[in-house]
N, C-alpha and C positions, 0 to 999 in steps of 0.2 A: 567514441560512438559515431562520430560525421564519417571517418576512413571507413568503419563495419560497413553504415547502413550505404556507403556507396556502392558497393558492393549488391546490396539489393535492390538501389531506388536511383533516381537522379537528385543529381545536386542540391536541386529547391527543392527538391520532399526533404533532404535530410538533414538540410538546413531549418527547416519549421518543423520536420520532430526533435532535432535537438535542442530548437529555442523553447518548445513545449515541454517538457522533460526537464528540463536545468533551468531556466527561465521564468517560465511562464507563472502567475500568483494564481492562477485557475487551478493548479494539480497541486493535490493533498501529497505531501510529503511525509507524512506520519506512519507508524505503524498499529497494527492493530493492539499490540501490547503496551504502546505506547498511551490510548481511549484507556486501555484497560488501568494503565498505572493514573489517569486523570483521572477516572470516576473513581476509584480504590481511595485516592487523598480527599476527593472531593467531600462536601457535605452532603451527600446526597445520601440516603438510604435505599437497601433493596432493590442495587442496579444489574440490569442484564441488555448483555448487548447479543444482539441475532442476526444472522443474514436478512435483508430483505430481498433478495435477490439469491440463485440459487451457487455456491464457490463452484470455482475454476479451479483445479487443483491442478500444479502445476507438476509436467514429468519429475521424476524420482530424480535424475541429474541436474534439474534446475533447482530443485527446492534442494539440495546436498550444496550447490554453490551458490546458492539467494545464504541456507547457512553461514555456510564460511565467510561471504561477505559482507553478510551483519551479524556477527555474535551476539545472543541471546533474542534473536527473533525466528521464529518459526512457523508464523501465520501468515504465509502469502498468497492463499487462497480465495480470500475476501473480496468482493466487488464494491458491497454497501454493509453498513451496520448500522441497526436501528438500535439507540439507546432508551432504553425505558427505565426510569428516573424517578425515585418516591423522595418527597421533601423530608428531612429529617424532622 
């Protein structure tokens, strides 16, 4: 990733986007099917997750090797997701 982004940035940018990225405890590393398999186990009844924010759907060539390079995720369009939660 630091060789790529050299290529488009200097040095100290692509040193603090790579510490942000691989790093950093601020950035969500989960996927969205991943909420989806936590609420599905969880005790919660009557769960639905939504955008709060409107997706970004990413070109037809990224989202075919976002694929390939997570099997069995397909949802990387997402920005935010509101989860709305009934106590069982």
């Amino acid at each position: 990733m630091y060789s790529y982004l050299l290529d488009h940035t200097d040095a100290e940018t692509a040193g603090e986007i790579v510490s942000q990225v691989y790093h950093s405890e601020n950035l969500n590393r989960l996927f969205v099917e991943d909420y989806e398999a936590y609420f599905r186990n969880s005790r919660f009844s009557g769960v639905s997750l939504e955008s709060f924010v409107p997706d970004v759907d990413p070109p037809p060539e990224v989202q075919r090797e976002l694929e390939r390079l997570h099997p069995g995720r397909q949802q990387f369009s997402k920005i935010g997701i509101l989860a709305r939660c009934h106590k069982a």
